[in-house]
N, C-alpha and C positions, 0 to 999 in steps of 0.2 A: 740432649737434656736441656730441662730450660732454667736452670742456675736451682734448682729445685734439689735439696736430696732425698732422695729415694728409698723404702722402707727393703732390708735386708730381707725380708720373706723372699723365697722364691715365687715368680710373677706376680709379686705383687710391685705396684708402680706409684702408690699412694705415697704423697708427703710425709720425709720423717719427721717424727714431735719428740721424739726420745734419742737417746741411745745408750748402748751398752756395754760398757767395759766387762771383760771376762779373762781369764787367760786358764792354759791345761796347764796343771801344776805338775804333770809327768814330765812334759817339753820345756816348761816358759820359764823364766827364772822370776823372782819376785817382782821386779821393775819392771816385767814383759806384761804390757795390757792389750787386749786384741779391741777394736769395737767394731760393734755392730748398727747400724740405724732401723728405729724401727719407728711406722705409724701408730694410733692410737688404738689400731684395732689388731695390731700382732706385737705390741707391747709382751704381753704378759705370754702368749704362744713362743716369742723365742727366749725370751728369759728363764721359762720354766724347759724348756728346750736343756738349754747352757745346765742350769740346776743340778734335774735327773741323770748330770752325767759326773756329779760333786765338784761342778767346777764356781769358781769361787765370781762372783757375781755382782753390779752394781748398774741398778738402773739409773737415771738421769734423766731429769727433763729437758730438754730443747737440744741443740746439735753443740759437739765439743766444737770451742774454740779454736 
């Protein structure tokens, strides 16, 4: 890897510009946030991914701190 992070799609290798905090509220307890990274072109593919499954969702732009 070249200091780059990397878009959570599977094979995809594109630069991430986002990322996604999510957590299952069956497993996670409220404090529990999972993320995900994603590029500009499966932004919104894994988001709505997380969504259709009622799990509670927060996009962001650039990479967590």
């Amino acid at each position: 890897m070249t200091g780059e992070f990397e878009c959570s799609r599977a094979a995809c290798r594109r630069t991430a510009t986002h990322h996604i905090l999510w957590r299952n509220p069956r497993i996670h307890p409220e404090d529990r946030r999972k993320t995900w990274l994603a590029c500009d072109e499966h932004v919104d593919f894994l988001s709505d991914y997380l969504r259709a499954r009622d799990f509670p969702v927060d996009v962001r732009e650039g990479l967590p701190e």
